[in-house]
Biopython code that builds the backbone (N, CA, C, O; Angstrom):
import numpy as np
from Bio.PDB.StructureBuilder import StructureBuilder

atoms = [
    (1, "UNK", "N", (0.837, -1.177, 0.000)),
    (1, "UNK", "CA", (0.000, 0.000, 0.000)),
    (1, "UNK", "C", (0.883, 1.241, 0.000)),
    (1, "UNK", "O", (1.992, 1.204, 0.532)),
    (2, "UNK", "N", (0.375, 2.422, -0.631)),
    (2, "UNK", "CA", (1.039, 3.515, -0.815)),
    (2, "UNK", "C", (0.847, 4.021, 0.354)),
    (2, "UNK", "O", (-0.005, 3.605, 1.139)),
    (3, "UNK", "N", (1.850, 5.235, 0.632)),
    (3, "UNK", "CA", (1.740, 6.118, 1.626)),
    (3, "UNK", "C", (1.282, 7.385, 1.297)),
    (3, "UNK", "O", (1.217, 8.291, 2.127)),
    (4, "UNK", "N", (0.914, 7.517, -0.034)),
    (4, "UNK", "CA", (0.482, 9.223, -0.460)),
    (4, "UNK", "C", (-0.934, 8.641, -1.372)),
    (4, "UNK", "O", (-1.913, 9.373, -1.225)),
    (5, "UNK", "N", (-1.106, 7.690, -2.084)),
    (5, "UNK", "CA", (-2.391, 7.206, -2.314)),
    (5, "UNK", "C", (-2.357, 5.792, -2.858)),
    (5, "UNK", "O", (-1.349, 5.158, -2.547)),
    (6, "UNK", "N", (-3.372, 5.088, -3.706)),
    (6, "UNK", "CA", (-3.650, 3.667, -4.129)),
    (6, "UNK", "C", (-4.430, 3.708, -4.620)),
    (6, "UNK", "O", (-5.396, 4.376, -4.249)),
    (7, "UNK", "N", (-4.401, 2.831, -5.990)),
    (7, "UNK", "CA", (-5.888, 2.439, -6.685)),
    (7, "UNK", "C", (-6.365, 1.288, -6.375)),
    (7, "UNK", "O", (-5.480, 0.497, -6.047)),
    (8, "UNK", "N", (-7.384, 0.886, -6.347)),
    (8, "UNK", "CA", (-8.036, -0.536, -6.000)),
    (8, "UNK", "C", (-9.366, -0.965, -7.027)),
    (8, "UNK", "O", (-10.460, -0.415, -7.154)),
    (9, "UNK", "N", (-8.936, -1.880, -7.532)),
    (9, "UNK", "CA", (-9.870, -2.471, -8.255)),
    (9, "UNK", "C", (-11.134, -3.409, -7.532)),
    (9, "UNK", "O", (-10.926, -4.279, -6.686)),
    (10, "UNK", "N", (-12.513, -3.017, -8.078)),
    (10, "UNK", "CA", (-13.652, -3.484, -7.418)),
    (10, "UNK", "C", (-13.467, -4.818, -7.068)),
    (10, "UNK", "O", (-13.316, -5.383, -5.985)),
    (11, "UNK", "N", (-13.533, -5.389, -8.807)),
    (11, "UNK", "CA", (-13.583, -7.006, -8.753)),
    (11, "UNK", "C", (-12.180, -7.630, -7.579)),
    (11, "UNK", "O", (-12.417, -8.646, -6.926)),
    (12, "UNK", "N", (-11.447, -7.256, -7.497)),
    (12, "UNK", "CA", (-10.733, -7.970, -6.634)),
    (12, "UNK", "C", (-10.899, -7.599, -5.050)),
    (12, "UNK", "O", (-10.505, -8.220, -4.063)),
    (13, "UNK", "N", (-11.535, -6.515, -5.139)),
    (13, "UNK", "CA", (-11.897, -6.717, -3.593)),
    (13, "UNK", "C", (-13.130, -7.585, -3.191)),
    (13, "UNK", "O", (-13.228, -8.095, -2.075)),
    (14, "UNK", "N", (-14.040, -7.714, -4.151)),
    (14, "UNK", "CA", (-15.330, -8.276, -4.336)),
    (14, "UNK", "C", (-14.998, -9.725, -3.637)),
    (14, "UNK", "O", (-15.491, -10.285, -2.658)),
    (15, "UNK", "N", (-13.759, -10.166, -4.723)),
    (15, "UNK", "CA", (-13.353, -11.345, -4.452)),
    (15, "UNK", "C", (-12.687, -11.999, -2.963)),
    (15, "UNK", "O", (-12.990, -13.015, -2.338)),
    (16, "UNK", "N", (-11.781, -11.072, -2.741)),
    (16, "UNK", "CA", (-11.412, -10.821, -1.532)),
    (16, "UNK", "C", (-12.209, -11.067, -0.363)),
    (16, "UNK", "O", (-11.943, -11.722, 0.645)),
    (17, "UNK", "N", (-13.558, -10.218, -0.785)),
    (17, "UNK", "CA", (-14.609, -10.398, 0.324)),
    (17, "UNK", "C", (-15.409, -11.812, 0.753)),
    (17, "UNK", "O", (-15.915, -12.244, 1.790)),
    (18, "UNK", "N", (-15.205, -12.390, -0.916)),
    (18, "UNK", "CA", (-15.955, -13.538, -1.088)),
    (18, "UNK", "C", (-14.910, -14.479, -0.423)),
    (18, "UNK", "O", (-15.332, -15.467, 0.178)),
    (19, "UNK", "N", (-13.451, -14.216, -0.498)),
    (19, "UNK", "CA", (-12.702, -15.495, 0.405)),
    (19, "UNK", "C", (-12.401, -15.316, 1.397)),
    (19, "UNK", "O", (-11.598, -16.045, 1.980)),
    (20, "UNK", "N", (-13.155, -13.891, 2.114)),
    (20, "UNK", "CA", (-12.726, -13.847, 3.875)),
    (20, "UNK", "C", (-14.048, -14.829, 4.514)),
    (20, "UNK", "O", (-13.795, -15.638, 5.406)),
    (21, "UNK", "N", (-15.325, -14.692, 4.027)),
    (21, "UNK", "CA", (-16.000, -15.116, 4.595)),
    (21, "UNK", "C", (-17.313, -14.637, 5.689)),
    (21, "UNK", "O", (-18.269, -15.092, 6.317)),
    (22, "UNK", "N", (-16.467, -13.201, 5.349)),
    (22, "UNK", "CA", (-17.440, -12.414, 6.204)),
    (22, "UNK", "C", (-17.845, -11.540, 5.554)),
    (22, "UNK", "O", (-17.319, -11.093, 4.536)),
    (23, "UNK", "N", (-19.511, -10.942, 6.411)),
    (23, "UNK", "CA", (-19.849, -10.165, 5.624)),
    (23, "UNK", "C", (-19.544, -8.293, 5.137)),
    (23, "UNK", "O", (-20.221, -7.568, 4.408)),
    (24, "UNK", "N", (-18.062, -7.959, 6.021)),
    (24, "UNK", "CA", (-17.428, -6.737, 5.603)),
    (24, "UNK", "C", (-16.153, -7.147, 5.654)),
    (24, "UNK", "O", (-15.806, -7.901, 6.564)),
    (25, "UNK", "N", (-15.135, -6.661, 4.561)),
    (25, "UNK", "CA", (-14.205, -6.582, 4.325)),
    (25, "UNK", "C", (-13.558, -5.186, 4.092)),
    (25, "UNK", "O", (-13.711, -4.489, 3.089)),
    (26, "UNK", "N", (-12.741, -4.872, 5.288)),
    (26, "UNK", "CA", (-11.742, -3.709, 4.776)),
    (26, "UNK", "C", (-10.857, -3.566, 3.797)),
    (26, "UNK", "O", (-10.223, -4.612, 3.652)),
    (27, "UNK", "N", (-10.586, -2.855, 3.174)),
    (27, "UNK", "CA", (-9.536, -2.423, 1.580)),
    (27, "UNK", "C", (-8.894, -1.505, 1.785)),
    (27, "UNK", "O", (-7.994, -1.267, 0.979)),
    (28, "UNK", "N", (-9.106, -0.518, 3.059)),
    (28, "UNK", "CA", (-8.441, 0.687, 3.307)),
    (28, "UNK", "C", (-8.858, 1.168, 4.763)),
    (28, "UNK", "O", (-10.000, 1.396, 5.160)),
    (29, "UNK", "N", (-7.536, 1.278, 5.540)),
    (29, "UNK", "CA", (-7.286, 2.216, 6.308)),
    (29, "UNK", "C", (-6.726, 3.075, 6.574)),
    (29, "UNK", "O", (-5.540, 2.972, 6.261)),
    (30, "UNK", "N", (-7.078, 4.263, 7.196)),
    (30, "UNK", "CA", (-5.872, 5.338, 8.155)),
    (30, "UNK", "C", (-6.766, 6.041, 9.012)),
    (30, "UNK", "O", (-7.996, 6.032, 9.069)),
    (31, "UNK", "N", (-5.795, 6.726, 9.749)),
    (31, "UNK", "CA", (-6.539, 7.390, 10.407)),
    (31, "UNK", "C", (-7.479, 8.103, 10.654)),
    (31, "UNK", "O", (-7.986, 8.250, 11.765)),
    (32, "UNK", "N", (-7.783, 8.579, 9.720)),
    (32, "UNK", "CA", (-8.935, 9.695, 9.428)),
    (32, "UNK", "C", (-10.065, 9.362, 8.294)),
    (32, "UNK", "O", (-10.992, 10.084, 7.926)),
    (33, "UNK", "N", (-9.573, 7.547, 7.683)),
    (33, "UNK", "CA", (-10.603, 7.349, 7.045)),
    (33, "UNK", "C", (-10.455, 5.618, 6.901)),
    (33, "UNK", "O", (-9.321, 5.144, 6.972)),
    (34, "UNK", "N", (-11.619, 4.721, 6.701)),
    (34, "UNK", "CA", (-11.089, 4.008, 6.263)),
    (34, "UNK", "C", (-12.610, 3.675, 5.242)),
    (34, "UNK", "O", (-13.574, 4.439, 5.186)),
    (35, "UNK", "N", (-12.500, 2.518, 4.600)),
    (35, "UNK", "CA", (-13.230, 1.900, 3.492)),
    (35, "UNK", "C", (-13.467, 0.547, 3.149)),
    (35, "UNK", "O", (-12.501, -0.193, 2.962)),
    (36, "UNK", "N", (-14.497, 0.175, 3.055)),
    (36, "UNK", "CA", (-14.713, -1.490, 3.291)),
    (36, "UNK", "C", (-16.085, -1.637, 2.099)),
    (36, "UNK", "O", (-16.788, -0.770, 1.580)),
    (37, "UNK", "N", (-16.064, -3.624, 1.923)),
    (37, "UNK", "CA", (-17.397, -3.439, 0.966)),
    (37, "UNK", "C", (-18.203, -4.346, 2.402)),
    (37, "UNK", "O", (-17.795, -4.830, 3.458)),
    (38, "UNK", "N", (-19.504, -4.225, 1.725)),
    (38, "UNK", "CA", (-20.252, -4.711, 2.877)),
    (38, "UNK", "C", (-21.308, -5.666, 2.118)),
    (38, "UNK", "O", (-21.840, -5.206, 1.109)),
    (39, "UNK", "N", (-21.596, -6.786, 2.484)),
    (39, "UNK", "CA", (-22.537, -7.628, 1.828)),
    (39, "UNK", "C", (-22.965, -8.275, 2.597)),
    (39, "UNK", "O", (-22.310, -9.081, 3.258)),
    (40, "UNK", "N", (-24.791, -7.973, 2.743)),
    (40, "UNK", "CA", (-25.645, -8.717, 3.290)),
    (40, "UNK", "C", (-26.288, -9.747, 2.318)),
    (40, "UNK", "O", (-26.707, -9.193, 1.301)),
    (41, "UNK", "N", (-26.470, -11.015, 2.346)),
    (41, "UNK", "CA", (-27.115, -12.050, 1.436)),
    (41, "UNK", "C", (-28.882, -12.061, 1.367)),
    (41, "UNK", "O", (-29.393, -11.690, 2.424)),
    (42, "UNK", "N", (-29.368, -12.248, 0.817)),
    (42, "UNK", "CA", (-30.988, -12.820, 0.766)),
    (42, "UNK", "C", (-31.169, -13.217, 2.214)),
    (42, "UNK", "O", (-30.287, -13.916, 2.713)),
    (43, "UNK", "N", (-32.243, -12.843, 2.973)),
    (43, "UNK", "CA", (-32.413, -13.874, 4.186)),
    (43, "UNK", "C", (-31.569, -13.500, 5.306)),
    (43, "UNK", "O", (-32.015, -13.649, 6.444)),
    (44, "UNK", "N", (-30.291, -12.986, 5.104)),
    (44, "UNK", "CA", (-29.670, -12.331, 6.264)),
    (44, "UNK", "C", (-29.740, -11.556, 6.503)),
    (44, "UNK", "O", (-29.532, -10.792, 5.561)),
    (45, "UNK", "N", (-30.146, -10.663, 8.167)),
    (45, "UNK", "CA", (-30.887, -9.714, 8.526)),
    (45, "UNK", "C", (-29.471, -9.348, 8.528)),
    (45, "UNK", "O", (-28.581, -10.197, 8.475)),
    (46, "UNK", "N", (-29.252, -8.071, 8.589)),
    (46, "UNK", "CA", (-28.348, -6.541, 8.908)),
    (46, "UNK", "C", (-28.196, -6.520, 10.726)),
    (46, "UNK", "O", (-29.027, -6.153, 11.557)),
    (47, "UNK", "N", (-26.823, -7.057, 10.920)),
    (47, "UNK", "CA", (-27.180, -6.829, 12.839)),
    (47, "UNK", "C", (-26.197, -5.661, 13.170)),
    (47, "UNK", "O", (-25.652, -5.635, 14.273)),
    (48, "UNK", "N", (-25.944, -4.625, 12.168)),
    (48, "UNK", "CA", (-24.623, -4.272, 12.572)),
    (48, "UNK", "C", (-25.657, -2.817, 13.802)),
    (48, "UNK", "O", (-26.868, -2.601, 13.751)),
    (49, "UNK", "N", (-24.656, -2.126, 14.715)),
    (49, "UNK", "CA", (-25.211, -1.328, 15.380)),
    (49, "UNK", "C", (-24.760, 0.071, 15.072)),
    (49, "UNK", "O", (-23.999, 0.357, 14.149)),
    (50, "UNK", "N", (-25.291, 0.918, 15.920)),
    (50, "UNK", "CA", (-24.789, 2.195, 15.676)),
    (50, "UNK", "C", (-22.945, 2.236, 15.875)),
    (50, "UNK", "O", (-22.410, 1.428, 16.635)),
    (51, "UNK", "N", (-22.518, 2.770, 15.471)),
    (51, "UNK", "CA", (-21.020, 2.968, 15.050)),
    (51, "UNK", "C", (-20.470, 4.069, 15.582)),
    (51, "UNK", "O", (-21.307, 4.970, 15.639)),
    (52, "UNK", "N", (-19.347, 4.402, 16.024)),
    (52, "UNK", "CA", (-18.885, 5.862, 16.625)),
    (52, "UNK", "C", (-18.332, 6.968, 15.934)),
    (52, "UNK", "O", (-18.022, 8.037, 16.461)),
    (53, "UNK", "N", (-18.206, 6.643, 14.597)),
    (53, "UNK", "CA", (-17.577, 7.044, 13.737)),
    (53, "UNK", "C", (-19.042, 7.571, 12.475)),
    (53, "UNK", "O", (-20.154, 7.048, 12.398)),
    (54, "UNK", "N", (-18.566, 8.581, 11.758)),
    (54, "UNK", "CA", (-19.554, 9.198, 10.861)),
    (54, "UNK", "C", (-19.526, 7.699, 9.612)),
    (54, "UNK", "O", (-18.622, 6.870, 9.506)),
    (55, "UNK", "N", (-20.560, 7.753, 8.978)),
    (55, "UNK", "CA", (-20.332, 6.815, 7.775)),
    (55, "UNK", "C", (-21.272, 6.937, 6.459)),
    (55, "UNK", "O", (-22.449, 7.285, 6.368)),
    (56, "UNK", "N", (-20.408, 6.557, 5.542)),
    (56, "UNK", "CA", (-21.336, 6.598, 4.064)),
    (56, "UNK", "C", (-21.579, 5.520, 3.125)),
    (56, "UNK", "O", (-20.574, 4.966, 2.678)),
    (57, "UNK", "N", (-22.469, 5.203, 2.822)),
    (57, "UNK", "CA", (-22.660, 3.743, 2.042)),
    (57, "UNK", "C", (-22.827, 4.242, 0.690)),
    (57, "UNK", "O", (-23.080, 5.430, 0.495)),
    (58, "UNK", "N", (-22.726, 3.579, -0.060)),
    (58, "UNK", "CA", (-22.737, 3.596, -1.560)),
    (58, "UNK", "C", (-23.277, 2.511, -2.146)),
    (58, "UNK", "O", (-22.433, 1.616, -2.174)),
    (59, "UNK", "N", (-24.604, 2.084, -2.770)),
    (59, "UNK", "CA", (-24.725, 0.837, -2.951)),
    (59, "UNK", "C", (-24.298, 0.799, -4.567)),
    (59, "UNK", "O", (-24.328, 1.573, -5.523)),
    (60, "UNK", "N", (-23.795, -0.865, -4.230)),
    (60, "UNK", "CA", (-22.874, -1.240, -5.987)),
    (60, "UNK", "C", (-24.050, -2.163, -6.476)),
    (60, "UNK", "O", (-24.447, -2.136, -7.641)),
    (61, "UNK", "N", (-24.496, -2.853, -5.658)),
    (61, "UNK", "CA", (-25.525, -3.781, -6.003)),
    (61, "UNK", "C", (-27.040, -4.014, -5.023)),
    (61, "UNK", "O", (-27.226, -4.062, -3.807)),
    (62, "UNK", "N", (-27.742, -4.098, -5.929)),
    (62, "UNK", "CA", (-29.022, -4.675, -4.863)),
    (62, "UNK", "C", (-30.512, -3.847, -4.502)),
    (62, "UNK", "O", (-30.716, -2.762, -5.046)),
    (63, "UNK", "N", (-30.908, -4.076, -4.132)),
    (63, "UNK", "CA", (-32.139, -3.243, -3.967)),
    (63, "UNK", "C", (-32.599, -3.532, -2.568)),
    (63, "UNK", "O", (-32.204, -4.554, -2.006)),
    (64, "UNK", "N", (-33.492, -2.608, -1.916)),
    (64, "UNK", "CA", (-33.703, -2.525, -0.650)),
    (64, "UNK", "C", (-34.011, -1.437, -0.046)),
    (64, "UNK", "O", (-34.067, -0.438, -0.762)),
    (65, "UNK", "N", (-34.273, -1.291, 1.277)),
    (65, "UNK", "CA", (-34.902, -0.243, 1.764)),
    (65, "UNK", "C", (-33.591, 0.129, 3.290)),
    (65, "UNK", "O", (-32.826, -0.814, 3.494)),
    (66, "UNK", "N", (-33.470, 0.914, 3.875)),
    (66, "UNK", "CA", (-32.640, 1.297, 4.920)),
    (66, "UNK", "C", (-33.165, 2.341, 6.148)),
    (66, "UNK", "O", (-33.286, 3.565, 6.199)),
    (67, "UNK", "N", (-33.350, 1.528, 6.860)),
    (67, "UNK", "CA", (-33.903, 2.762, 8.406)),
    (67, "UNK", "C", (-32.917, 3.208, 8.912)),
    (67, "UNK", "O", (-31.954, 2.593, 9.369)),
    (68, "UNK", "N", (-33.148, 4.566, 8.846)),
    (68, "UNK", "CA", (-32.382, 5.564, 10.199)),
    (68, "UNK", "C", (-32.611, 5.739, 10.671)),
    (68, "UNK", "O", (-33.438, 6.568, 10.291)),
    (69, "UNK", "N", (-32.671, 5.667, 12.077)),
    (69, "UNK", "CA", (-32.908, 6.133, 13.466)),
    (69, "UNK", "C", (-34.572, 6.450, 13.514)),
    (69, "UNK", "O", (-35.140, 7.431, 13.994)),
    (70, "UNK", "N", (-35.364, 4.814, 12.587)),
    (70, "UNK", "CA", (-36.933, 4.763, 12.428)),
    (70, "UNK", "C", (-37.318, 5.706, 10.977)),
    (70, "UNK", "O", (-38.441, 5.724, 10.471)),
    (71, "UNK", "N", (-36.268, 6.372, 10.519)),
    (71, "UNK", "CA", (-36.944, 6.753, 9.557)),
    (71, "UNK", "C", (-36.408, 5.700, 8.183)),
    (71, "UNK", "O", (-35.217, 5.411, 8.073)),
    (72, "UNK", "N", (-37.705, 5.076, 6.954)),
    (72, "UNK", "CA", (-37.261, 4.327, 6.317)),
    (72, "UNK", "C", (-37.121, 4.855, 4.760)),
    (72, "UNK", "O", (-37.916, 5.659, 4.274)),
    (73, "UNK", "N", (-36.197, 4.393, 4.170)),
    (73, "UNK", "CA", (-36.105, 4.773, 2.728)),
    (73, "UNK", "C", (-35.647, 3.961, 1.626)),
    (73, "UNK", "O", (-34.568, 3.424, 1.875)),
    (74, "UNK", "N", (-36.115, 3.705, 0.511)),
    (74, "UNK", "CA", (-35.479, 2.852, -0.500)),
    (74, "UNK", "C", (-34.263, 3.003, -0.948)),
    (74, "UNK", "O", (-33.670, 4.082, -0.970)),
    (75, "UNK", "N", (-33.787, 1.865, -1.358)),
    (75, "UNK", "CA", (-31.902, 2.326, -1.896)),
    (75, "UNK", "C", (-32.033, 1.279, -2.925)),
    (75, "UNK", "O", (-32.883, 0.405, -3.092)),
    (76, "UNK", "N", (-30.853, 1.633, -3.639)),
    (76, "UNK", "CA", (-31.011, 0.646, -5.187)),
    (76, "UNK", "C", (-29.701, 1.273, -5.324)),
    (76, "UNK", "O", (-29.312, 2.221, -4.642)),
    (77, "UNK", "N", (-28.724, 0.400, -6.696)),
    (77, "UNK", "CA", (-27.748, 0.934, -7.305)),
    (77, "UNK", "C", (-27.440, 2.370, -7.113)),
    (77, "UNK", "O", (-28.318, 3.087, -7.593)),
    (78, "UNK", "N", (-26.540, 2.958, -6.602)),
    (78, "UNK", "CA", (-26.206, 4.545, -6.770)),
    (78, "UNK", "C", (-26.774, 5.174, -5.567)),
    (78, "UNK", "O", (-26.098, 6.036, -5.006)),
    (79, "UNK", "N", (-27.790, 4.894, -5.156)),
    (79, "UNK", "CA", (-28.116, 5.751, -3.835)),
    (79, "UNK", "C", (-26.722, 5.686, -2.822)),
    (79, "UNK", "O", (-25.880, 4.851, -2.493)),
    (80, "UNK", "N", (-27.068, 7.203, -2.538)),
    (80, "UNK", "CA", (-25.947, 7.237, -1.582)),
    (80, "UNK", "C", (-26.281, 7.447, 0.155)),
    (80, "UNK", "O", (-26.833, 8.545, 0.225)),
    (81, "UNK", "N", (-26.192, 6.969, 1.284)),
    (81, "UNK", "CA", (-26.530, 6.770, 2.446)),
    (81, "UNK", "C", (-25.899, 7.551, 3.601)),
    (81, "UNK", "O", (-25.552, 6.599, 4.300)),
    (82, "UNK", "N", (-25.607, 8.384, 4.113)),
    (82, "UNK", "CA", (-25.228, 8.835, 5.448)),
    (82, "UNK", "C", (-25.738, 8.648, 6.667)),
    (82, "UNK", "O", (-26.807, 9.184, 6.962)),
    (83, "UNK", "N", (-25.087, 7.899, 7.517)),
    (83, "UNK", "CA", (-25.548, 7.582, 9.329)),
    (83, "UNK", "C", (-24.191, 8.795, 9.937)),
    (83, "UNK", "O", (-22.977, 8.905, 9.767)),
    (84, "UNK", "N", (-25.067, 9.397, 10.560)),
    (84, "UNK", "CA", (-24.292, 10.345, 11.737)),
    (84, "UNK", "C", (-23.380, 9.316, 12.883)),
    (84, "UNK", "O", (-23.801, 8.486, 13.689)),
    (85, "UNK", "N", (-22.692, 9.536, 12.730)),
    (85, "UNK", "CA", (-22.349, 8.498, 14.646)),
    (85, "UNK", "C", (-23.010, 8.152, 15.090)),
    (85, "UNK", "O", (-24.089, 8.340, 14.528)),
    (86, "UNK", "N", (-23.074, 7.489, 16.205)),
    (86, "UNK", "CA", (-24.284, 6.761, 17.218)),
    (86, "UNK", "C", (-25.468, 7.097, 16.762)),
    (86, "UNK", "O", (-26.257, 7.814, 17.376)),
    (87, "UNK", "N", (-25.670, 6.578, 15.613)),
    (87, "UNK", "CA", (-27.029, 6.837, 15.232)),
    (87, "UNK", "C", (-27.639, 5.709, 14.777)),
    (87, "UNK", "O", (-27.093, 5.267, 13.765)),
    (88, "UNK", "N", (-29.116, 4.723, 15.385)),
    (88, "UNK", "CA", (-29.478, 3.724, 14.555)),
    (88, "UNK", "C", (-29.694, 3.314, 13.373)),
    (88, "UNK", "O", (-30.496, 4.117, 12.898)),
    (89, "UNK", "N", (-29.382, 2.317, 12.406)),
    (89, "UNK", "CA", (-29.765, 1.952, 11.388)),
    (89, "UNK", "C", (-29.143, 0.285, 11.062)),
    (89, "UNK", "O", (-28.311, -0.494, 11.527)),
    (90, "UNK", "N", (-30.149, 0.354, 9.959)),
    (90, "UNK", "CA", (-29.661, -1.129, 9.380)),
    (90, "UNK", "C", (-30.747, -1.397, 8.455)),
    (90, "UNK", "O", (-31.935, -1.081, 8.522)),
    (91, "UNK", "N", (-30.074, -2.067, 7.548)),
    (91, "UNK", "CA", (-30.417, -2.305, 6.076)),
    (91, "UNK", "C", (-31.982, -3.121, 6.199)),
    (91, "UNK", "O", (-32.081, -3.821, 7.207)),
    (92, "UNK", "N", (-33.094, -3.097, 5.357)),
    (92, "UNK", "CA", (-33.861, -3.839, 5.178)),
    (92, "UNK", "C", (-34.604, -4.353, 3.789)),
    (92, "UNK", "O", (-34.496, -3.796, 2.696)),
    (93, "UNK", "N", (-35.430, -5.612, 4.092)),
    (93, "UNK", "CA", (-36.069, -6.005, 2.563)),
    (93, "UNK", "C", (-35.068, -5.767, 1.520)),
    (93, "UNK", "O", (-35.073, -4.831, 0.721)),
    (94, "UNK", "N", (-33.870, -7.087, 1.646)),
    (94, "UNK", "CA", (-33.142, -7.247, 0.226)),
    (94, "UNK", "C", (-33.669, -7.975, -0.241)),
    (94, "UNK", "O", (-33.981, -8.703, 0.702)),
    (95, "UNK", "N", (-34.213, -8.555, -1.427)),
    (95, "UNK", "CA", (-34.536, -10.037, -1.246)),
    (95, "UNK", "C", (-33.237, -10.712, -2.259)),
    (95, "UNK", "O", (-32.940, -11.893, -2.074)),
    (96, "UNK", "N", (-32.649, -10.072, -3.100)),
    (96, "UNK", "CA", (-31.222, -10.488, -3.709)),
    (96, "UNK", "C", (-29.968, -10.200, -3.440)),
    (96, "UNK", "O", (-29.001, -10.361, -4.184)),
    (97, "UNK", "N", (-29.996, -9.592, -1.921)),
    (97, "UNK", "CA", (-28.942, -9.218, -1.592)),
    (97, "UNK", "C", (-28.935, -7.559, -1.522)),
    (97, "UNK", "O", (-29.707, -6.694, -1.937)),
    (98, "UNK", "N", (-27.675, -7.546, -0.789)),
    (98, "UNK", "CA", (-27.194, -6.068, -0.940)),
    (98, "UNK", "C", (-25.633, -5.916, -1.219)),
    (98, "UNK", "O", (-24.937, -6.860, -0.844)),
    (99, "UNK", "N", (-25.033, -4.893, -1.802)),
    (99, "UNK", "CA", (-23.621, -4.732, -1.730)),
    (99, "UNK", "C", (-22.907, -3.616, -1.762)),
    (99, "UNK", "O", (-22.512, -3.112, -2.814)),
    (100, "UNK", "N", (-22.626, -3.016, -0.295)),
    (100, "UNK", "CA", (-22.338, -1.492, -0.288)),
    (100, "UNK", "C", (-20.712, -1.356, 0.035)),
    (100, "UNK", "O", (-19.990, -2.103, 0.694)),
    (101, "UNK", "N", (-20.422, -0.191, -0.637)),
    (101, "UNK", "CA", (-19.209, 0.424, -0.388)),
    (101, "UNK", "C", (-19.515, 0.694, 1.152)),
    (101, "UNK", "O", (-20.707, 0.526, 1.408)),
    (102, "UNK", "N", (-18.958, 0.963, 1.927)),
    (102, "UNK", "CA", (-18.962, 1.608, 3.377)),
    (102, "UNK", "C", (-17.685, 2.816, 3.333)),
    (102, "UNK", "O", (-16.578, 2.403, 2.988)),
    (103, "UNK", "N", (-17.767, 3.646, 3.527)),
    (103, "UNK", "CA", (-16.547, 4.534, 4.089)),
    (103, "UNK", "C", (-17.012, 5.372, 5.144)),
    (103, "UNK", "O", (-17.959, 6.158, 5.174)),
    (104, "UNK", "N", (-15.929, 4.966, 6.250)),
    (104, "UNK", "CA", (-16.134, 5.711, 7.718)),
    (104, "UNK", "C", (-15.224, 6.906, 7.855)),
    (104, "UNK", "O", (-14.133, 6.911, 7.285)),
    (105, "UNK", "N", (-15.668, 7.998, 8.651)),
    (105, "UNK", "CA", (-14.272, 8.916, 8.978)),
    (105, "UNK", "C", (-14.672, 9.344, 10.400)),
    (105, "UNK", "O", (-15.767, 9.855, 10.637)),
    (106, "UNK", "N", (-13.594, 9.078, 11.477)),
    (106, "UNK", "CA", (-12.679, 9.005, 11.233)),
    (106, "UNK", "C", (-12.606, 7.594, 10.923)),
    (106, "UNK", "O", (-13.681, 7.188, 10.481)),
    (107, "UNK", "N", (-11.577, 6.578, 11.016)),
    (107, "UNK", "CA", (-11.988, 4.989, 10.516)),
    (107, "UNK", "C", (-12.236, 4.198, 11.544)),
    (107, "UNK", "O", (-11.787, 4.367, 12.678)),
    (108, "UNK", "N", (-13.147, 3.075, 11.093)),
    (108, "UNK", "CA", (-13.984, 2.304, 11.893)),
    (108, "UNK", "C", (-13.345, 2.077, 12.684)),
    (108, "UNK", "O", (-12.150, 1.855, 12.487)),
    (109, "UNK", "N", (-14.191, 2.030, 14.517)),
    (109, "UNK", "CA", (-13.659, 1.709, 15.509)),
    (109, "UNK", "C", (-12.790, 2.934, 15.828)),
    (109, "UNK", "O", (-12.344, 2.530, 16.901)),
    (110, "UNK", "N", (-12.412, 3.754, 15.715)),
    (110, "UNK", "CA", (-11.200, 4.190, 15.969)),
    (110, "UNK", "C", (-11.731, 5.242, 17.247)),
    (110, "UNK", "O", (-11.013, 5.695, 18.139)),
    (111, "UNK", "N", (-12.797, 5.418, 17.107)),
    (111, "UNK", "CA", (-13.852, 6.310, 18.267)),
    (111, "UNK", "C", (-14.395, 5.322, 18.998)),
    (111, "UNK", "O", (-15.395, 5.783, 19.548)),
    (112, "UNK", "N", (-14.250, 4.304, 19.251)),
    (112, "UNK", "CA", (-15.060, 3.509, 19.909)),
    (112, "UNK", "C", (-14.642, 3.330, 21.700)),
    (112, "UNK", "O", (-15.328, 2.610, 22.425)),
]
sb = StructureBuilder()
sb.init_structure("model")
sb.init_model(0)
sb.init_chain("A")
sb.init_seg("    ")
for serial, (resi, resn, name, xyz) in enumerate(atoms, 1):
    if name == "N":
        sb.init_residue(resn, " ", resi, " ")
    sb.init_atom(name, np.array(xyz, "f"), 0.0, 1.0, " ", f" {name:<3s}", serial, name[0])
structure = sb.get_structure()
């Protein structure tokens, strides 16, 4: 990894994600930011919790709906998502899945 920047190609993080096994995989950290993909499957509920850190989703794939803190909204390809810090949410009604960019600042955990 560079120390002044890096390119990263989707498909191989995709892949990446697919041989960790879990459903977020980091691709980037530092201090003040980091970046992960996130994939919930058909059938698997979203357990993640409020987070301490600001965050933005990006969806690459999927369709679905997303509550914030009770308020609900549809997301599809391209919608873009913001959760404040300690703020509730979590993904709902995928029925083919979901697959979001995540980027936190400062980076995940790092406020926790």
């Amino acid at each position: 990894m560079h120390t002044r920047g890096d390119v990263f190609q989707l498909l191989d993080i995709l892949r990446d994600l697919e041989q960790s096994g879990e459903a977020y995989f980091e691709f980037l950290r530092r201090d003040s930011l980091s970046a992960g993909i996130y994939h919930l499957s058909s059938g698997e509920p979203d357990r993640q919790r409020p987070h301490s850190e600001d965050e933005v989703y990006y969806v690459l794939g999927g369709e679905g709906r997303v509550e914030i803190d009770g308020e609900v909204s549809d997301v599809r390809p391209g919608s873009i998502v913001f959760v404040a810090k300690d703020v509730s949410h979590r993904f709902l009604d995928y029925p083919e899945g979901l697959t979001l960019l995540v980027l936190f600042a400062p980076a995940r955990g790092s406020q926790a």
